[in-house]
C-alpha positions, 0 to 999 in steps of 0.5 A: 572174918578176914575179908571185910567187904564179906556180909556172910558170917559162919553158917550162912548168917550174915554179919550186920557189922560189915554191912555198913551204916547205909545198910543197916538203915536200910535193914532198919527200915524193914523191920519198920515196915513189917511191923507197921501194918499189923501196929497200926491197924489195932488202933484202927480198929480200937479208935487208938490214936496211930501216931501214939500208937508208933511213938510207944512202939518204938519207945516201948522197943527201946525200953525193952532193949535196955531191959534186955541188955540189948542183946534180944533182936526183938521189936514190940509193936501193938497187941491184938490179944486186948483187942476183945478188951477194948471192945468190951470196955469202949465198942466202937459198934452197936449190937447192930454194928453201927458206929458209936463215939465211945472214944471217951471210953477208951482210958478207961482200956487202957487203965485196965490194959496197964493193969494187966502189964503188972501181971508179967513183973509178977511172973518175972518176980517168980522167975526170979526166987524159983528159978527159970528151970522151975517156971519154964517145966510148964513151958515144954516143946510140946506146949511152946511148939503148937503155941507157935504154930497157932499163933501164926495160923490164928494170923493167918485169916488177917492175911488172907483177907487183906489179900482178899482186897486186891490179889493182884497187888498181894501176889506181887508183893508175895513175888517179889519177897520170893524172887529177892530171897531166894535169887537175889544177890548181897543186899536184895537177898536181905531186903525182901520185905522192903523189896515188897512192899516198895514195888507193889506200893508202887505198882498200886500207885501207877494203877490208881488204886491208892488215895493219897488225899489223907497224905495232902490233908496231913500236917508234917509235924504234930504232937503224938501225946493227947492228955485227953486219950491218957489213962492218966486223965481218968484215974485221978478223976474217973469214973471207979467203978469203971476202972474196977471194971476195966480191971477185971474184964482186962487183966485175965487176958495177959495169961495168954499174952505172956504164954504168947511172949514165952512163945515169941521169945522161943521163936527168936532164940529159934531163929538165931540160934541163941537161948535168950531164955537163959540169956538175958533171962526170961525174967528180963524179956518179961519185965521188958515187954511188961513195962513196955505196955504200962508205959505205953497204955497210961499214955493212950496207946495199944499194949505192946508185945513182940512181934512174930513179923519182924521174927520173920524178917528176921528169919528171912534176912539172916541178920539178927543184929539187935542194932537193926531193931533199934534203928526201927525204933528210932524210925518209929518214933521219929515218924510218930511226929510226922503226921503226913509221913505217917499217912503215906505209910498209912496209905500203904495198900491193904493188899500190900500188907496182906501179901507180905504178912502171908509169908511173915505168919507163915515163917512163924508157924514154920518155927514152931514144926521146927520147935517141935522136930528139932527137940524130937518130940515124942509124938508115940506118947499119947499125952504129947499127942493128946496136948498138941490136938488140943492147942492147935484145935481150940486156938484155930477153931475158937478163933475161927467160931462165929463168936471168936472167943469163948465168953463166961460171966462172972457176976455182972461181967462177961470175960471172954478169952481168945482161942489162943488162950484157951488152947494154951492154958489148956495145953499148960495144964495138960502137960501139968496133969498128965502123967508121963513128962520127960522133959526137963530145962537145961539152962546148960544144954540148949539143944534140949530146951526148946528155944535153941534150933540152929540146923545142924550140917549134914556132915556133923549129923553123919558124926 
């Protein structure tokens, strides 16, 4: 580009390099804020430490970054796929849902959860001696597609009841995103997260409708590590038994993580336009977000994952600088040592974040019809027909059940698994079984892989 003042690129995509530092610490930022709602809220609702959970979001970034190449504009912050995990191994509730203290638990979770991040070095392992190709025929656009879209709509109920809270602080949180995407100029076009988030946090503020007394109480510097909440302090002289528990109960659900990751990594390459499957290589994204949630549950924190938000962001902004990702990280990490910073982000309105994750699930839902659109899908064939129903029905309808998961036991253990993983390993092995497949990776061609769906012109599509 000759005019370096321009922040557009080719196609419409803006260049991060000529935004500036100023702005790429704004961008950063925003990412920040994207992911903070959902990343803290699992701690909340595990009784996992939140500055800890924040320091491994962005270490466990970084580590991936540096796995990757830095070429992947992913960020990995807390996974609700353990959360039935962490339940099953330390409840926080009674049968008749009142709080107990089973914090003490918690490592033992953890342990198992760490255990479970084994599982993608081992995918990344076959990846490796088969080849992508071999691995990824069980990972069509008609698996990846509605996985896609699950993964948004099972998201979706969060959102709402967050905005359920205070509609008024979600609709102008949702309004001022809008507004700033679709009519704002330069830089307000590429903020409208951090637009959100700011004036509605605001607005809520002059109305008196946020206690800021957990920011007076809060210190400004703390340490975020606490040996006592590690795996560590239980594995040289825990409970065996319980670890062995932990272990079985936890493990099954990274089947559907990594189906989830497959997923999240096709949504990105989606949204830049690039195929990161083929480029670092899934194996590398595997081995990152694995390692990732080893390191970040031996020292007491959430399994990591990456995270379908900051793909909306993404997606919105049009900036896919990997550069932007890092400098969240870095914001995450420092803030982790902040007690009281984290606490005036802590006190974020509910509302707030339920507005901007209404539009942020949305856009990732949205990726997977492009996924499935865009790589002509053939919806003629019943199987495809048959495949998709069965995705989206058993992850929306088993996550919106009375129990959310289905349970089976096996010995004296209960395992239970989410709707998204029952839909996607139901999908996979359809696609498997089912006579049929025409749908063959191309590492060469990413237009027929499922991961690359750059919009094409209207004049190159008259060609």
């Amino acid at each position: 580009m000759s005019n370096k003042n321009t922040v557009i690129g080719e196609n419409g995509i803006y260049d991060a390099r000529t935004l500036g530092t100023p702005k790429m610490i704004l961008l950063g930022l925003q990412h920040m804020f994207a992911m903070f709602g959902a990343t803290i809220l699992v701690p909340m609702l595990t009784g996992l430490d939140v500055s800890t959970t924040l320091l491994f979001a962005g270490l466990g970034t970084l580590l991936f970054h540096f796995i990757t190449k830095g070429k992947v504009p992913a960020f990995l912050g807390s996974s609700f796929a353990f959360l039935g995990g962490y339940a099953a191994i330390a409840p926080m509730t009674d049968e008749a849902g009142n709080a107990i203290a089973n914090a003490h638990l918690l490592p033992y979770a953890c342990f198992g959860v760490a255990c479970a991040g084994l599982l993608y070095l081992v995918l990344a392992a076959l990846i490796k001696v088969f080849g992508t190709s071999k691995v990824m025929s069980f990972f069509p656009p008609i698996v990846t597609g509605p996985i896609i879209i699950a993964i948004g709509l099972t998201l979706s109920q969060s959102a709402i009841d967050n905005c359920s809270k205070d509609w008024l602080i979600a609709v102008v949180a949702i309004a001022l995103v809008i507004i700033s995407n679709i009519w704002g100029k330069g830089m307000i076009k590429i903020v409208p997260i951090i637009i959100g988030v700011i004036g509605s946090y605001v607005l809520a503020a002059v109305m008196g409708r946020v206690d800021f007394t957990p920011v007076a109480e809060a210190k400004w510097i703390g340490i975020p590590i606490h040996w006592e909440n590690t795996a560590f302090s239980v594995i040289a002289d825990g409970d065996v038994s319980l670890l062995i528990t932990a272990i079985i109960t936890i493990m099954p659900i990274a089947l559907a993580t990594m189906v989830e990751h497959i997923g999240d990594i096709s949504a990105i390459s989606s949204t830049v336009g690039k195929n990161y499957i083929k480029e670092p290589g899934l194996h590398r994204t595997l081995i990152g977000d694995g390692l990732a949630t080893i390191m970040a549950s031996l020292f007491g924190a959430p399994a990591n994952t990456t995270y379908g938000e900051n793909t909306g962001v993404l997606s919105l902004t049009k900036v896919f600088d990997p550069v932007v990702i890092r400098i969240a990280a870095v914001f995450a990490v420092l803030f982790s040592f902040s007690p009281k910073v984290a606490a005036l982000i802590g006190c974020m309105p509910t509302a707030t974040c339920g507005g901007v994750s209404l539009v942020l699930y949305g856009m990732i839902s949205a990726v997977g019809v492009r996924n499935i659109v865009e790589t002509q899908v053939d919806f003629s064939k019943t199987r495809n027909v048959i495949i998709a129903a069965l995705i989206l029905v058993l992850s929306i309808g088993i996550n919106y059940s009375a129990a959310g998961a289905i349970s089976f036991p096996i010995g004296n253990l209960t395992i239970s698994l989410s709707g998204l993983a029952v839909g996607a390993l139901t999908g996979i092995i359809l696609n498997a079984v089912l006579p049929g497949k025409d749908y063959k990776f191309d590492e060469e061609k990413p237009d027929t892989t499922g991961v690359d769906f750059a919009v094409r012109n209207k004049e190159k599509n008259k060609k």
